[in-house]
C-alpha positions, 0 to 999 in steps of 0.5 A: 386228953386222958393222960397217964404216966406210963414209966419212960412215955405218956399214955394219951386217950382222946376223949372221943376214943374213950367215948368209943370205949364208953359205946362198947359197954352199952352194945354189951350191957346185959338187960339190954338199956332202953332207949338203946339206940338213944343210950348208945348215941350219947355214951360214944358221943359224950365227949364229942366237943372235945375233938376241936381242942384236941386238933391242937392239944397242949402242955400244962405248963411244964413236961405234962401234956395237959389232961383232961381236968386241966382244960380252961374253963371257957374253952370247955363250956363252948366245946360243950354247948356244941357238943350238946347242940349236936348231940340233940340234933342227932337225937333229942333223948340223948341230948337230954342226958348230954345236957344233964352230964354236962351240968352234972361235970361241975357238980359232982355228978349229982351227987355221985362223985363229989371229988370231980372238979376242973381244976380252974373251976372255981376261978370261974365260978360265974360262968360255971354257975351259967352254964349249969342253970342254962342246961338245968332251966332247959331240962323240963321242956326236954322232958315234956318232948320227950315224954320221959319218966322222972325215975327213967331219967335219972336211971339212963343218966346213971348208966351213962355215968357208969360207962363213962367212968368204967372208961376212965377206969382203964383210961387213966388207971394203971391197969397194967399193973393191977390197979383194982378200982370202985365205981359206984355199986361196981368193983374191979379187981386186977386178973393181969394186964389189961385184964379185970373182973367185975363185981356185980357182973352187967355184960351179957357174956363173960368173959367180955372183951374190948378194945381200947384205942391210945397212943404212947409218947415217949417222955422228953421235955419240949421246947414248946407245945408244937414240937409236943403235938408233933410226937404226938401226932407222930405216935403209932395209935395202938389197939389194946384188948380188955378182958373183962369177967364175972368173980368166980 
């Protein structure tokens, strides 16, 4: 779940929602991203091993419902490995980027966003460590398959990243109230609710518009984890429209 506080409720994503949203920013990527089937597969995909945890999703330990980067660490490198069985079944080229994602969660993104961190990572350091060699050991032979060029890879697993963290933006960000934001080379700027431009601008028509998927649960403290599921389940799933433009 993506949790933000919202004033008088929480606002929850779930994470295959935020995938969706992560989809709608390929089928608008302007050149259009080869392999485009491949690319459009694992950005709604990427967080498909999620939905088994969020059948029951719990607290944090206090009136918080438990945010993505608060999961245990065991839990999500299972849900993970699924995801990236499943994924690979479905279409090997995007299980190759899914398996780089995965790794690239408890090392920063390669690089590219060295804050990201579980928060009982480093508790678990072993099996971290496991996780990431088992999914970089298999990587060649994915690429051998696949016949894949070392740059194309590594430009396809940044795109992916970018659209996932342009979700995240508007998942986790007050966008309502205009929080701007910096993801890689892209800068967002508050125009109004839920409404953004983009600097530099990559969607092939302007403005574009998207549809983000989210539930508002209004704050109280719960006597245990059921009795939060149960609003949380309660919850009218909302369709909010984002506006997004070029600057002018």
């Amino acid at each position: 779940m993506l949790v933000r506080d919202a004033g008088d409720a929480w606002q929850i994503v779930l994470q295959t929602d935020h995938a969706y949203l992560s989809g709608q920013f390929v089928q608008a990527w302007s050149p259009r991203p080869e392999p485009y089937r491949s690319l459009e597969i694992v950005a709604s995909r990427h967080d498909d091993g999620w939905a088994v945890w969020e059948r029951a999703p719990g607290l944090d330990g206090g009136a918080r419902p438990r945010n993505f980067l608060d999961v245990q660490v065991p839990a999500h490198l299972a849900f993970y490995r699924a995801a990236i069985q499943a994924v690979t079944d479905h279409d090997p080229y995007a299980g190759l980027l899914l398996s780089m994602h995965g790794a690239g969660i408890y090392n920063g993104r390669y690089g590219t966003q060295p804050d990201l961190k579980l928060t009982f990572a480093d508790g678990e350091q072993e099996l971290v460590d496991a996780f990431v060699q088992e999914q970089e050991a298999g990587f060649q032979a994915r690429i051998a398959a696949l016949g894949v060029p070392g740059d194309e890879r590594w430009r396809n697993y940044a795109l992916l990243q970018a659209w996932d963290r342009f979700s995240l933006y508007f998942c986790l960000r007050d966008v309502e109230q205009g929080e701007p934001a910096e993801i890689a080379e892209y800068r967002f700027a508050p125009l109004g609710p839920w409404h953004a431009s983009l600097d530099p601008y990559p969607f092939g028509v302007a403005p574009a518009e998207f549809t983000l998927l989210r539930r508002l649960v209004p704050k109280r403290t719960w006597p245990d984890e059921d009795a939060f599921r149960a609003d949380f389940f309660a919850a009218p799933l909302e369709s909010t429209r984002i506006t997004v433009e070029p600057v002018l």
